[in-house]
C-alpha atoms as one frame of an Amber mdcrd trajectory, in Angstrom:
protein
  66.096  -8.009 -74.154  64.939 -10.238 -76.966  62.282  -8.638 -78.956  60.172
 -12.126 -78.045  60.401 -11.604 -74.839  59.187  -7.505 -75.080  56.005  -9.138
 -77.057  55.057 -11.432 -74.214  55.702  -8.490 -71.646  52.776  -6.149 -74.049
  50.926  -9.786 -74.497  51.330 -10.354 -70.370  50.329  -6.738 -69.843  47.185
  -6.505 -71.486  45.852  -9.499 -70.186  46.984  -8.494 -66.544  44.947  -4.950
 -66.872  41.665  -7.419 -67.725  41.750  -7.668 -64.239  40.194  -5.691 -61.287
  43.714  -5.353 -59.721  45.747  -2.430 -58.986  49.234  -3.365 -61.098  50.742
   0.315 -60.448  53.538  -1.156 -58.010  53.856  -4.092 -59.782  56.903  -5.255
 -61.924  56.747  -7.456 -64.878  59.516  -9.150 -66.813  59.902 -11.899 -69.443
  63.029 -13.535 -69.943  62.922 -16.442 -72.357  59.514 -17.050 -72.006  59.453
 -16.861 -68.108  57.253 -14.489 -66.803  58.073 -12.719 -63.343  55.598 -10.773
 -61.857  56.948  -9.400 -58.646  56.137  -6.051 -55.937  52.901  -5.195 -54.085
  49.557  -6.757 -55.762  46.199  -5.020 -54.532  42.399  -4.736 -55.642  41.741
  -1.731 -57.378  39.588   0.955 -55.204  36.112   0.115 -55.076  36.475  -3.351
 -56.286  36.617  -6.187 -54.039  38.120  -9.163 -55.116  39.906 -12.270 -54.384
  43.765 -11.458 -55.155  44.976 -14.941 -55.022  42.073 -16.211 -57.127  42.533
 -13.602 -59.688  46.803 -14.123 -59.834  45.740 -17.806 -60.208  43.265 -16.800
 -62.608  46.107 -15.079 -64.855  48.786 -17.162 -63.877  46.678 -20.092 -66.037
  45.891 -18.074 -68.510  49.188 -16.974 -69.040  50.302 -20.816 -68.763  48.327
 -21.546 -72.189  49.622 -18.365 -74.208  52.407 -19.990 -76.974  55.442 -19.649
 -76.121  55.097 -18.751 -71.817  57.198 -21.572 -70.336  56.542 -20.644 -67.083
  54.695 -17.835 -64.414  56.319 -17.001 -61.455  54.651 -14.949 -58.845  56.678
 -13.426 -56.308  54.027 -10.539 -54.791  53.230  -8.999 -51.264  49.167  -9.091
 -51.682  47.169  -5.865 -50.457  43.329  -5.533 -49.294
């Protein structure tokens, strides 16, 4: 893996865990600056929230980082 892409992975990371979503059976991967975020998405205990809002929510954020071509979501969403 290019070490560009393992920087967006830590950049992708950290901005992920901002949110109040559980990420501990969630993949991600960066591959020339595509981001993949795939496996089972749910709100972290005690915190309800809108799932789909917040993946939107980091899926534009993501979108305006330099160098992220592209966010693709590919997630079974838990309550």
């Amino acid at each position: 893996m290019p070490m560009e892409d393992v920087e967006q992975r830590r950049m992708v990371l950290r901005e992920i865990n901002k949110r109040r979503i559980d990420t501990s059976l969630m993949d991600v991967h960066v591959i020339h600056g595509v981001v993949y975020i795939r496996g089972t998405i749910r709100p972290l205990r005690g915190y309800p929230v809108d799932i789909k809002q917040e993946l939107e929510i980091i899926r534009r954020i993501l979108r305006q980082k330099p160098g992220i071509r592209d966010v693709i979501i590919d997630a079974i969403i838990r309550s």
